[in-house]
C-alpha positions as CSV (number, residue, x, y, z in Angstrom):
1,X,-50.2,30.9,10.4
2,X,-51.0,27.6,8.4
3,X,-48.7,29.1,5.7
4,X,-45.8,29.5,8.2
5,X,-46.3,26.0,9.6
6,X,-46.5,24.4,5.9
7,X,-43.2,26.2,5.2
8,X,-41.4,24.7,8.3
9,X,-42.6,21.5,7.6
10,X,-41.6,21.4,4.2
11,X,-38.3,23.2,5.4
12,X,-37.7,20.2,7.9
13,X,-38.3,17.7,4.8
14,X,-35.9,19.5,2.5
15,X,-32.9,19.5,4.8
16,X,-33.5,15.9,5.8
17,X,-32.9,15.6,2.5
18,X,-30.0,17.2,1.9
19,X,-28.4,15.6,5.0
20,X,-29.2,12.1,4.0
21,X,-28.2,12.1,0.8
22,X,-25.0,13.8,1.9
23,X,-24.1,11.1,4.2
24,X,-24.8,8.4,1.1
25,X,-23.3,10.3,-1.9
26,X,-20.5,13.5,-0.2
27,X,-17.0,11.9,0.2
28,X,-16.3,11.9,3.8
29,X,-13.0,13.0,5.3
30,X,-12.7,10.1,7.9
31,X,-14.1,6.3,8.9
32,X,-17.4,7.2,10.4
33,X,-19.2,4.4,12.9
34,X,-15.6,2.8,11.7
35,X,-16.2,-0.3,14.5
36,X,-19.2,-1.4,12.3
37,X,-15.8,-2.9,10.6
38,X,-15.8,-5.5,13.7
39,X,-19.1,-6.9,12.4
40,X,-18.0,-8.4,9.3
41,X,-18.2,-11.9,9.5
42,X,-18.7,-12.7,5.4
43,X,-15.8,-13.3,3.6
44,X,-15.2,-14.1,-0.3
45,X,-12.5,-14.7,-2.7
46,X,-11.3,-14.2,-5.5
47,X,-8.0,-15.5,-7.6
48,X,-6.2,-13.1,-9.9
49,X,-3.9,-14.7,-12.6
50,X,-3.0,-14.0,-15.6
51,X,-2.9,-17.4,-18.3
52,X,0.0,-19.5,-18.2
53,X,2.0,-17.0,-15.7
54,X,3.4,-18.8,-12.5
55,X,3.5,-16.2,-10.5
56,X,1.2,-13.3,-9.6
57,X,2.6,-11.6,-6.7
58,X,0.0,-8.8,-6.3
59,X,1.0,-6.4,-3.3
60,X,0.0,-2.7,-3.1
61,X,-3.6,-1.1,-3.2
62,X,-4.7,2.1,-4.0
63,X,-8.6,2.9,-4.2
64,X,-10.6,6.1,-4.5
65,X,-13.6,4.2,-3.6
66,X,-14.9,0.8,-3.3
67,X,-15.9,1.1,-6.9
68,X,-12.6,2.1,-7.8
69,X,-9.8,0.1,-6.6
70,X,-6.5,-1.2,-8.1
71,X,-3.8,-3.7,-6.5
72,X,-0.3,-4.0,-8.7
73,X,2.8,-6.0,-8.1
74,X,4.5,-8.6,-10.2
75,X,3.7,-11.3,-13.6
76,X,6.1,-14.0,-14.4
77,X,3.9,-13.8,-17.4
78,X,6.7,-12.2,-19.9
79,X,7.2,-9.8,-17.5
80,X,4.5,-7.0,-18.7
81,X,3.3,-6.2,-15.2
82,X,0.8,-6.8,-13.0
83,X,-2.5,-4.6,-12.9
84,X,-6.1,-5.1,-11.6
85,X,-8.4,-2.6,-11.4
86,X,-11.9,-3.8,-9.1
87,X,-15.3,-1.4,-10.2
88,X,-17.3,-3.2,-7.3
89,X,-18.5,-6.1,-9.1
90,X,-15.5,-7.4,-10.4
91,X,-11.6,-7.3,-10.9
92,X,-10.3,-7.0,-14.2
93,X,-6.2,-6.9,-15.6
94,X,-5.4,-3.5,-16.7
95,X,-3.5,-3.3,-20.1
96,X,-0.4,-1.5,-19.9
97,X,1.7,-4.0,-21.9
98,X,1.7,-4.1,-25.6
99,X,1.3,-8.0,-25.3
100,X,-1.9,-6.7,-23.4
101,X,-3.3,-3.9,-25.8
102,X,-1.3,-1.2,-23.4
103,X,1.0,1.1,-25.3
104,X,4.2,0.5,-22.9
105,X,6.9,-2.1,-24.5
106,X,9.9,-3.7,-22.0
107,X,10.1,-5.4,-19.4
108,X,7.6,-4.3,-16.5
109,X,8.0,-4.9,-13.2
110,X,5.4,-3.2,-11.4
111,X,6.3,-1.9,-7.7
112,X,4.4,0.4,-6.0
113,X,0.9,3.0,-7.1
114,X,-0.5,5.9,-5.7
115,X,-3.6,8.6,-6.5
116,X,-5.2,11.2,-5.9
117,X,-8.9,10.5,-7.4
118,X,-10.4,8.5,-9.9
119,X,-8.8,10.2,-12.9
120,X,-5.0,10.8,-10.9
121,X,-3.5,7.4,-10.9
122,X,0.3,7.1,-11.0
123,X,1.8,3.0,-11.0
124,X,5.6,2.6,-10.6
125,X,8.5,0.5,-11.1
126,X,10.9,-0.7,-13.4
127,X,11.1,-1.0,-17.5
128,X,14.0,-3.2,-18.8
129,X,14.8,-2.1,-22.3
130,X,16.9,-5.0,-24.2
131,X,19.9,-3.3,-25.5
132,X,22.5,-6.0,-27.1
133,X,22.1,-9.8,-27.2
134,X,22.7,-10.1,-23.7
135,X,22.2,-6.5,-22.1
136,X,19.5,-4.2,-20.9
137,X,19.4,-1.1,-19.4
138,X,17.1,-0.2,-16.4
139,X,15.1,2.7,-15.7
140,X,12.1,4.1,-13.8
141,X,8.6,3.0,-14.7
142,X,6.1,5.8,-14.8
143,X,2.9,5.4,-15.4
144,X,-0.2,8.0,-15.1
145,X,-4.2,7.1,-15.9
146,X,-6.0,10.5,-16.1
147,X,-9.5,9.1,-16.7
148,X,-9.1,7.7,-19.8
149,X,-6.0,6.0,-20.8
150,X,-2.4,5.0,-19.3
151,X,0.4,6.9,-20.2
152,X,4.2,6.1,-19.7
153,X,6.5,9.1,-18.2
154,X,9.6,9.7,-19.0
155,X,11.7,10.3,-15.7
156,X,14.7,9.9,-16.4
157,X,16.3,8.1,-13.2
158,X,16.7,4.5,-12.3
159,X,13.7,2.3,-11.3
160,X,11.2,2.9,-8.7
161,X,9.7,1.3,-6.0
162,X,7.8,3.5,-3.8
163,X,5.6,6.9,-4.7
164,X,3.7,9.1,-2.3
165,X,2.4,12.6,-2.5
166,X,0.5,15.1,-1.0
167,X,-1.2,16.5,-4.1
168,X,-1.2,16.2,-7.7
169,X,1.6,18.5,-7.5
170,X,3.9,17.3,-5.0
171,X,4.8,13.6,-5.8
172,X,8.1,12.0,-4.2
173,X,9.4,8.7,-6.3
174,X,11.9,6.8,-4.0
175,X,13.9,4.4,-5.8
176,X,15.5,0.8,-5.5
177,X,19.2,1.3,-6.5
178,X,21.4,3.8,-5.0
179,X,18.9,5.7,-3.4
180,X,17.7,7.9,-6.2
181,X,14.3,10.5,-5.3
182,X,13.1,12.1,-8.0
183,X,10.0,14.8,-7.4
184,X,7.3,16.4,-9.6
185,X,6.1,19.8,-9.0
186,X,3.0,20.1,-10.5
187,X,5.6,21.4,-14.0
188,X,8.7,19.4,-14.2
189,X,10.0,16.9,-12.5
190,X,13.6,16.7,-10.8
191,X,15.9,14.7,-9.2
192,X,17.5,15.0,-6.2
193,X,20.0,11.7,-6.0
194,X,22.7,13.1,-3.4
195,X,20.0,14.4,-1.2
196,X,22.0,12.8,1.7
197,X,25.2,12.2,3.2
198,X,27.6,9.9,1.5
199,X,27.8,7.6,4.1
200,X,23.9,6.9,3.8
201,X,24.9,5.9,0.2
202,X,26.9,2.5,1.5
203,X,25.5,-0.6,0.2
204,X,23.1,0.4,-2.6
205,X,20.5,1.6,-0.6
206,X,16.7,1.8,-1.9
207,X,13.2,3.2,-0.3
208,X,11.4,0.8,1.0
209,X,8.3,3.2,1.5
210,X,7.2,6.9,1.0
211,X,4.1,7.9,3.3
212,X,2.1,11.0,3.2
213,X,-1.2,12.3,4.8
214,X,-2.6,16.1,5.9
215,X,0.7,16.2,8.5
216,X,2.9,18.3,6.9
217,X,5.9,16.4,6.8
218,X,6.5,13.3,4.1
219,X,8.3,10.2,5.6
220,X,10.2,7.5,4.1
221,X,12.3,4.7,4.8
222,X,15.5,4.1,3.1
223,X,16.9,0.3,4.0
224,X,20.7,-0.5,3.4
225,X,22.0,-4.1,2.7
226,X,25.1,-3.3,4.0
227,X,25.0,-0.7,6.8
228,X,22.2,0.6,8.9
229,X,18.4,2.0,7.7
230,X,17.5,5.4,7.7
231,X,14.3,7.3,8.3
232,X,13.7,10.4,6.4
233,X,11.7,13.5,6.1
234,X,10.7,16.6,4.0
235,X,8.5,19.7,4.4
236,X,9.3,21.0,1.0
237,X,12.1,19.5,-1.3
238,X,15.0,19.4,1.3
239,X,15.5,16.0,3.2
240,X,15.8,14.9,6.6
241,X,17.5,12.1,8.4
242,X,15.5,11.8,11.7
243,X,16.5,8.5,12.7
244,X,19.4,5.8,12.1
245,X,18.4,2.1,13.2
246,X,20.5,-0.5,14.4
247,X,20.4,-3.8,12.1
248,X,16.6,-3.5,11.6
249,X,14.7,-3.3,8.3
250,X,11.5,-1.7,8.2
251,X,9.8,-2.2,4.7
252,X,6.0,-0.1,5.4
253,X,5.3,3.1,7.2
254,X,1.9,4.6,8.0
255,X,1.2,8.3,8.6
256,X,-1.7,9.3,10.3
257,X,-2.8,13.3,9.9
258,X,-1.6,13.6,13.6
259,X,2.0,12.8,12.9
260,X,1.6,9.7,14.5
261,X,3.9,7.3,12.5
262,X,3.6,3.5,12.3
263,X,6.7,1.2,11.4
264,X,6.1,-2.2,10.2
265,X,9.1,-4.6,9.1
266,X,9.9,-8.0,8.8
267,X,9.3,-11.3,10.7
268,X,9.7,-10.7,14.2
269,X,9.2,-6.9,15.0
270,X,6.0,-5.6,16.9
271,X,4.3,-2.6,15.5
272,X,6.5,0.4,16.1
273,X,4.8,4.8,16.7
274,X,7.1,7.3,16.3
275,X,5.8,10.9,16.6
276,X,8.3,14.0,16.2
277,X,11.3,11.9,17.9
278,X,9.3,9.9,20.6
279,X,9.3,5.9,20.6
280,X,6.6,3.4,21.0
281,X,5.0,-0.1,20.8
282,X,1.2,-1.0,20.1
283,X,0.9,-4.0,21.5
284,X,-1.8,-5.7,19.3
285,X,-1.9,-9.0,20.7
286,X,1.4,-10.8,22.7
287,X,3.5,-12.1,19.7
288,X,1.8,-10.6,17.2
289,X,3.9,-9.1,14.1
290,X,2.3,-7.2,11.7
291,X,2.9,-7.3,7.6
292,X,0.2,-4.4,6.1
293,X,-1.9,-1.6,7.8
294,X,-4.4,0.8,6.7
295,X,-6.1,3.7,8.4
296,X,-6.8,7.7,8.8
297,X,-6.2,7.7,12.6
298,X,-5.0,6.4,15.5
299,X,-8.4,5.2,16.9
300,X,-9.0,3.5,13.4
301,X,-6.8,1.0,12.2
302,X,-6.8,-2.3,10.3
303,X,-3.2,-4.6,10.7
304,X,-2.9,-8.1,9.3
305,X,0.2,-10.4,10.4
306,X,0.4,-13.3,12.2
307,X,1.5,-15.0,15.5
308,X,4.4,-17.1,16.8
309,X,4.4,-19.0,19.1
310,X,7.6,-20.8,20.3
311,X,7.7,-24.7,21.4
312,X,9.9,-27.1,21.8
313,X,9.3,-31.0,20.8
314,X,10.1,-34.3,22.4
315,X,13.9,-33.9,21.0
316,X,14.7,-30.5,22.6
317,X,14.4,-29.3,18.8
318,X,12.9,-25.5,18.9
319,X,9.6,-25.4,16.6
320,X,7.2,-22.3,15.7
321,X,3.6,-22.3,15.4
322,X,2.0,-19.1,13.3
323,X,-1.4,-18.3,12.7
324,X,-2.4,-15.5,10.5
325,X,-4.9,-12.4,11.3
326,X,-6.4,-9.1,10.8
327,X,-7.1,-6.7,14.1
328,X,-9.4,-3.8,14.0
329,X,-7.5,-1.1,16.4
330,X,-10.0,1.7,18.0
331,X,-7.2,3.3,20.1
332,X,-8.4,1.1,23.2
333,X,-8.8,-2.3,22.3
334,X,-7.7,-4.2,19.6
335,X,-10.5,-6.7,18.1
336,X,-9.1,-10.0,16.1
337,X,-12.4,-10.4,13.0
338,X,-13.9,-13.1,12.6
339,X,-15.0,-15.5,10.0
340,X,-11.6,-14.9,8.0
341,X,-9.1,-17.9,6.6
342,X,-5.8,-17.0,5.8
343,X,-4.2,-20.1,6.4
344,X,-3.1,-20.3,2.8
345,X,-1.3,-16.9,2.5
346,X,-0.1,-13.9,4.9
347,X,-2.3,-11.0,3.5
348,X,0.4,-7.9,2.0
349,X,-1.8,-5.1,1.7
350,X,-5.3,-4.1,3.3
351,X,-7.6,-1.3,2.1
352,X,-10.9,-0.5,3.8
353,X,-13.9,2.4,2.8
354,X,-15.2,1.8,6.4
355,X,-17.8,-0.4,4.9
356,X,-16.0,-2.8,3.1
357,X,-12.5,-4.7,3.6
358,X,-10.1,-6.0,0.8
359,X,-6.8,-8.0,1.8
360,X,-4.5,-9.3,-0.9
361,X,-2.8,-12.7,-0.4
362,X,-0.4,-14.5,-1.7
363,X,-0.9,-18.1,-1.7
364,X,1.3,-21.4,-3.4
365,X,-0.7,-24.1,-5.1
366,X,0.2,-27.1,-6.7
367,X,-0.8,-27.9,-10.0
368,X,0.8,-30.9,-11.8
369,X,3.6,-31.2,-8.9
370,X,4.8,-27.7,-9.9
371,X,4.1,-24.4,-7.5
372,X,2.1,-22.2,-8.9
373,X,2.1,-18.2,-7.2
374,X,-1.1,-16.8,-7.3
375,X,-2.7,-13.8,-5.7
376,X,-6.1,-14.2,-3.7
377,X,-8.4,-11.3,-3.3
378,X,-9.9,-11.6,0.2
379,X,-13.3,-9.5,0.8
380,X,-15.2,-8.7,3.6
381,X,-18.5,-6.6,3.7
């Protein structure tokens, strides 16, 4: 009997163990106790620039973990790109460029990046390639990191600005002229550039976003300077329109595994659902727009934007007041955190482990009388 006992005891012990250090070291599928979120209240900071550039606009993320997190966008810097890579103590520029110790020449203008672990990166955009005195020619900007080092790709189709995927072998490139898709099949890739009407093709349109998640379909949004926007969809390789707009620009989309899909676009638009051809509003906060969101559900959501508030002054003269924040969204209630300044800068992007929150701002200062564009890392945890 005391044999028996001392086995169930030490039976008890072993899967403790195995269930405690699967909640600290197994990936988990979902934000669990993701309200915990509402309880950060310390925030830090910190500026990415590269030497003598002007401008950093950094403006996407894309993280396997809080150890392993990159943000991209642009470098006035002789235009090599901009790529920082955090490994939870620090950020540091990645070198693509040759002017960096990278192995990619041109002109790099860094749009959009997307994975699918730590050793599946993919960054897009667009390389200018000098070709006269006073020509270039543009074309797509493909980058992949598997692990080690950062190779270009050679897709031959014009420049890129959005990339999403479902796996390492289904990746959708939208681009920013003429509405050009390319895909890669886990083999080759192809393009599919008159996927669509011809009308849709009016006024040089360009994907604004591609979203994926375990829903089957991919969405993306393809806006049109001259004409109307589009949103489209795919189950395979054959696309969709599911919805024209009326002279309104979305520029971010947000999938949940659901099929619940959120709409963000510019300056004055609330947050918009759609789910399979059904409309709707979260209502966040009363004039509240939203710029960036990030989340797995619909009970689970972090959006940054800001306010406006309308007033008039003492000459009839109409006047707006803004003030910038981030909203933790359970499905119920929406919760403004605390402790966080963003009076400098609207935060762009947000990226969150359930633990730990990252923003990425944009903010002007002056140095010498001239504006300098720098990119602020805000932190939460």
């Amino acid at each position: 009997m005391c044999d028996k006992i001392k086995f169930s005891i030490v039976l008890v012990i072993f899967i403790l163990l195995i269930t405690n250090s699967c909640k600290l070291f197994c990936p988990e599928k979902d934000f669990q106790n993701y309200d915990n979120l509402r309880d950060i209240s310390h925030w830090t900071v910190d500026t990415l620039d590269y030497p003598g550039a002007e401008r950093m606009s950094l403006r996407a993320f894309w993280g396997s973990s809080s150890d392993d997190l990159y943000i991209v966008g642009h470098s006035s810097q002789g235009l090599i790109g901009g790529v920082w890579h955090y490994d939870g103590n620090e950020w540091s520029p990645v070198p693509l460029h040759t002017m960096q110790g990278g192995e990619i020449d041109g002109f790099l203008w860094v749009e959009d990046i997307w994975g699918f672990g730590e050793d599946d990166v993919y960054i897009v955009g667009v390389n200018w390639r000098q070709t006269g005195d006073y020509s270039s020619t543009d074309r797509s900007l493909v980058v992949h990191y598997d692990g080690t080092s950062w190779e270009e790709i050679d897709v031959d189709n014009f420049g890129i600005n959005a990339i999403g995927g479902t796996g390492p072998d289904d990746i959708w490139l939208g681009g920013m002229f003429k509405g050009n898709l390319s895909h890669w099949n886990g083999k080759d890739w192809n393009n599919y550039n008159d996927e669509f009407p011809e009308n849709i093709y009016n006024g040089n349109p360009y994907f604004a976003d591609i979203t994926t998640s375990e829903y089957p379909k991919t969405f993306a949004i393809l806006n049109n300077y001259k004409d109307f926007p589009f949103l489209v969809s795919t189950e395979g390789t054959q696309w969709t329109i599911e919805y024209s707009f009326t002279g309104t620009n979305y520029d971010k989309l947000h999938l949940t595994d659901d099929g619940t899909l959120y709409l963000l676009g510019f300056f004055d638009i609330p947050l918009q659902i759609w789910n399979e051809g059904q409309w709707g509003v979260v209502n966040i906060y009363d004039n509240f727009f939203p710029g960036a969101i990030f989340g797995l559900d619909n009970n689970d959501l972090l959006i940054s934007g800001a306010t406006r508030t309308e007033w008039k002054d003492d000459r009839n003269i109409t006047n707006y007041d803004s003030e910038r924040r981030v909203y933790h969204f359970n499905g119920t209630n929406s919760y403004q955190l605390e402790g966080l300044d963003l009076s400098d800068g609207a935060a762009y992007d947000i990226w969150s482990d359930g633990e730990e929150i990252f923003l990425a701002s944009v903010v002007v200062l002056h140095q010498e009388g001239i504006p300098q564009h720098k990119t602020t890392i805000i932190h939460g945890r």
